[in-house]
N, C-alpha and C positions, 0 to 999 in steps of 0.2 A: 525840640530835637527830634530828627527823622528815628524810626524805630529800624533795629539793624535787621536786615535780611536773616532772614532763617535756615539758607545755605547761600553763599559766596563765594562760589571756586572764578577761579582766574588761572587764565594758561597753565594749565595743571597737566602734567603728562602722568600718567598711570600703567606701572607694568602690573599682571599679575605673571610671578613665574617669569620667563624671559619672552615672554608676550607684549606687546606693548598694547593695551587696548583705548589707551585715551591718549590725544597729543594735543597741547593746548587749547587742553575742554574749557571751555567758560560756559557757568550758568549759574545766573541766580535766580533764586524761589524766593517768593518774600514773606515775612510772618501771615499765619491766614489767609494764605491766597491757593482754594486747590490744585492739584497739579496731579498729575498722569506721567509714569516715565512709562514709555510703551517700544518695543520693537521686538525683534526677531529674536531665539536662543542665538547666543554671541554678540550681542550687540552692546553689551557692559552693563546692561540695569544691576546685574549682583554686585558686579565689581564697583557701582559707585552707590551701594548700599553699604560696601564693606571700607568703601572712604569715609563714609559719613560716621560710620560706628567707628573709625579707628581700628578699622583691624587690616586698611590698607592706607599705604600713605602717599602722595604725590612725591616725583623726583624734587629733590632741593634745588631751586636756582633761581636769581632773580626774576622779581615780576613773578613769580606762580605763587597764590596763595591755594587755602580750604579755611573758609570763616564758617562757622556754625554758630547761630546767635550775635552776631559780631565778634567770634572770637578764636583767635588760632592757633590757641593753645587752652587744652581741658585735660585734666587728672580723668582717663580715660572711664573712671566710675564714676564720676560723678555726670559725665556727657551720656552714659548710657543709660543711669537711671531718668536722665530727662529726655530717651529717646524712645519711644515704643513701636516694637518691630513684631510685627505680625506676617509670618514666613514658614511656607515649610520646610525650609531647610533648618529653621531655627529649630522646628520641631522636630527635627531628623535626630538630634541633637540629645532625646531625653532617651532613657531608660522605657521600652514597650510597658515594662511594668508601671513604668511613674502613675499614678492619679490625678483625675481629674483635677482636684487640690492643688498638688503637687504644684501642677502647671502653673496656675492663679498664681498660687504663694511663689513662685520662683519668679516673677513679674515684683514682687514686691523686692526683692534682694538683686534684682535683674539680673540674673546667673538662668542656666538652666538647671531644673530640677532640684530638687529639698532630698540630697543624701551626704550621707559624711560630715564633716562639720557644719555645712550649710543647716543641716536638719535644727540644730542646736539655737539658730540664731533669730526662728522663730517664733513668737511670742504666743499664746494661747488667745490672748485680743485680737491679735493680726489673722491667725486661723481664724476665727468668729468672723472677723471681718469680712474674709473672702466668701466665706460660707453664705453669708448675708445676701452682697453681691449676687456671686452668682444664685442667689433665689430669686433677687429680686429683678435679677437679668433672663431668667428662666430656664437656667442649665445647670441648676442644684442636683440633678437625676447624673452628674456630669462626676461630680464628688470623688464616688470611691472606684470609678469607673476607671480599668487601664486603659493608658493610651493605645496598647497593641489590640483593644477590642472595639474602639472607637470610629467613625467612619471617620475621611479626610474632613468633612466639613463639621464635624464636632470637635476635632480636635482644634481646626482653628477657631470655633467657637471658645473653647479655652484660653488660646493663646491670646484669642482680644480682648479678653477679660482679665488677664495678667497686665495688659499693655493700659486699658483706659482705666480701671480703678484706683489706678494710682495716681493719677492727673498728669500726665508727662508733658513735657514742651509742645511735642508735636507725635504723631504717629506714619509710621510706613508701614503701608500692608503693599507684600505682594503675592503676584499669583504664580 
């Protein structure tokens, strides 16, 4: 049995807002196979960053699909914890105060940031764990450190240490 592509869009038209920025996009990426989406500011790299997370969705109509692992429909937490997104916009996202921790540990809950209830759902193994991690990744100095003191490329050193320690399906970083 062939192993199912790792994204699978077909004739996918895509608004964001009453934009239209994709019209029957087809592409497919196969499991394990590198890939580069590259172009200009406006040219949709976000917008099909935020298809693939589900937080945008193709017009409904014949013939247009979005498969993710072979699959065109996912309980939106469950697709996310198998997807790791290394972005600063993601990181735009935290509290300047969050820590270095923070960061890691909200990769584990794939949420941004550990406040409110999320804090609670934390286990004291799972902190250990990240702890470990990042020492043994070399950004333990990273810990108690706030993100609002941090340079841009520390903090995504954070963020890719939330995204791989968890073993996710696949990874997107962007720039």
């Amino acid at each position: 049995m062939t192993e199912a592509a790792l994204i699978d869009i077909r004739n996918a038209t895509i608004f964001r807002g009453d934009t239209k920025v994709f019209e029957n996009l087809s592409l497919i990426i196969r499991q394990h196979e590198p890939t580069a989406i590259l172009g200009p500011n406006g040219a949709g790299k976000t917008t099909l960053l935020k298809v693939l997370n589900r937080e945008l969705y193709p017009v409904s109509r014949e013939g247009s699909s979005v498969r993710i692992l072979g699959r065109e429909t996912w309980n939106v937490w469950e697709l996310r914890s198998s997807i790791g997104i290394v972005s600063h916009d993601l990181l735009d996202g935290f509290r300047h105060s969050s820590c270095g921790l923070d960061v890691v540990l909200s990769g584990y809950l794939s949420g941004i940031g550990i406040h409110g209830s999320l804090s609670g759902k934390i286990t004291d193994e799972q902190a250990e764990n990240a702890k470990s991690i990042m020492r043994e990744l070399g950004v333990d100095f990273l810990v108690d450190t706030p993100l609002g003191n941090m340079s841009t490329g520390q903090q995504r050193r954070g963020n890719s240490v939330a995204v791989c320690w968890r073993g996710r399906s696949f990874t997107i970083r962007t720039h």
